[in-house]
C-alpha positions in Angstrom: 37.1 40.2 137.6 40.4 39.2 139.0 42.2 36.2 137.2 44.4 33.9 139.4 47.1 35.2 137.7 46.9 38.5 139.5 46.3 36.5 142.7 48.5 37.7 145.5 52.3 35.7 145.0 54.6 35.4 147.6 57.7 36.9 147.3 60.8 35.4 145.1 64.5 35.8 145.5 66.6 34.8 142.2 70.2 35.2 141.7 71.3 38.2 139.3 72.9 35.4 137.1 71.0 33.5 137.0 67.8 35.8 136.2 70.1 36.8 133.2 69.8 33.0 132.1 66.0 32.5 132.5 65.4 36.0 130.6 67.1 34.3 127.5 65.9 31.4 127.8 62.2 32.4 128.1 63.1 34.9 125.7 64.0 32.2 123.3 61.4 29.5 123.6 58.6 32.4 123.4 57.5 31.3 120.3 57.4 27.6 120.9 55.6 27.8 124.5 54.4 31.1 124.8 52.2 30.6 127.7 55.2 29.2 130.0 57.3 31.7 128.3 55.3 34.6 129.2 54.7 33.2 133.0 58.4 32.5 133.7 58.8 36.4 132.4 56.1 37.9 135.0 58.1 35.8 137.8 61.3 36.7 136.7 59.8 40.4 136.5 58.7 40.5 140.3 61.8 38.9 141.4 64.0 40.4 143.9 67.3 40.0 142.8 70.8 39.6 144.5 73.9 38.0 143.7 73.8 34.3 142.6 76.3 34.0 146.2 73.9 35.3 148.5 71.0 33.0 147.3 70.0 31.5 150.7 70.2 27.8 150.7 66.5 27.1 151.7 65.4 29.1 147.8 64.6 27.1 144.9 66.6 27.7 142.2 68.2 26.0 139.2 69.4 22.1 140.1 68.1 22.6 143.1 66.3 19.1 144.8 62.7 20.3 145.9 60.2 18.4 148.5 56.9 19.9 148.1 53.1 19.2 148.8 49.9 20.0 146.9 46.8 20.6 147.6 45.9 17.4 145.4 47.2 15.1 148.7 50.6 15.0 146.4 54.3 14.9 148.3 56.8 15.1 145.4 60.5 15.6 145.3 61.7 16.9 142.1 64.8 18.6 140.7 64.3 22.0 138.6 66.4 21.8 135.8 67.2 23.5 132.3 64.8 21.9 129.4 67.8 19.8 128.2 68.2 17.9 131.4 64.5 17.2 132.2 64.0 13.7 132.5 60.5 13.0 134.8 61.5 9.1 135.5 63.9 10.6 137.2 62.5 13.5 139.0 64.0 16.3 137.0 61.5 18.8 135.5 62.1 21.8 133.4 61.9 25.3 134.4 59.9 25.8 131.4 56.6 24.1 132.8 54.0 25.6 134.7 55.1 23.9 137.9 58.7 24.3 137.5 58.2 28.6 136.7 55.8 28.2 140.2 58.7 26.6 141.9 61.5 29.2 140.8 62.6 31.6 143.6 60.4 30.2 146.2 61.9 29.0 149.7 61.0 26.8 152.0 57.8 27.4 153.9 56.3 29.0 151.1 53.2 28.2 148.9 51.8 29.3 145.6 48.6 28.6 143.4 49.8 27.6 139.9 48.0 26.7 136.3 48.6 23.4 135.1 48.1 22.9 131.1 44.7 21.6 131.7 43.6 25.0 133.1 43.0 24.3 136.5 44.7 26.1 139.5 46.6 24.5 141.9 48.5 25.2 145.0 52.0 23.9 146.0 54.1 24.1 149.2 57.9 23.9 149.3 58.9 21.6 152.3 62.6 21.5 152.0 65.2 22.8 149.5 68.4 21.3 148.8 71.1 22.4 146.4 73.2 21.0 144.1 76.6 22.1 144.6 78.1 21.8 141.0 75.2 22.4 139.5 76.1 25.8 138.6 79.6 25.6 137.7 79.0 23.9 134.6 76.9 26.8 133.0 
């Protein structure tokens, strides 16, 4: 029996640089969150990877402002950011929860199903994808 986990996922882009980052960091927090852990590793796995430059705009990546939909009737815009900066008044959420490793690499147009921390699957759609322009220089 097929889990949803080896449910067919659209493909991911992720800058080489940034894939180094997310390694470490999912690397580092395997032991405090291993299930996110082990999820951001599988996308980070499949990813295709080019230079953090060539990143088209319309891919989700780190500090980058995110409009999507869900299949709950949800329209949410959110920010992906490292753990340290999530704040979810203010519509930043780490890349170390389920919907933030879902969000990673995905550009606009795309959907995925996901697994929230209650077990149930969800899907998601990205609608638009804006970056942040400084958002990288300061790693």
């Amino acid at each position: 029996m097929a889990s949803s986990k080896t449910s067919r996922r659209p493909a991911i882009t992720i800058g080489k640089g940034e894939h180094g980052r997310l390694t470490k960091l999912a690397e580092a927090h395997a032991s405090k969150n291993p299930d996110v852990s082990d999820e951001l590793l599988q996308e980070l796995e499949r990813a295709h990877l080019v230079e953090d430059a060539l990143v088209p705009p319309d891919v989700v990546h780190m500090g980058s402002a995110v409009r999507f939909t869900s299949d709950l009737g949800e329209d949410k815009q959110v920010t992906l950011v490292f753990p340290a900066e999530a704040d979810i008044a203010e519509g930043k959420i780490s890349i170390l929860t389920p919907i933030g490793v879902a969000l990673i690499g995905l550009k606009r147009g795309q959907s995925i199903d996901w697994t929230a921390r209650d077990g149930r699957t969800h899907r998601l759609t990205v609608e638009t994808v804006h970056a942040s322009e400084d958002f990288g220089k300061a790693l």
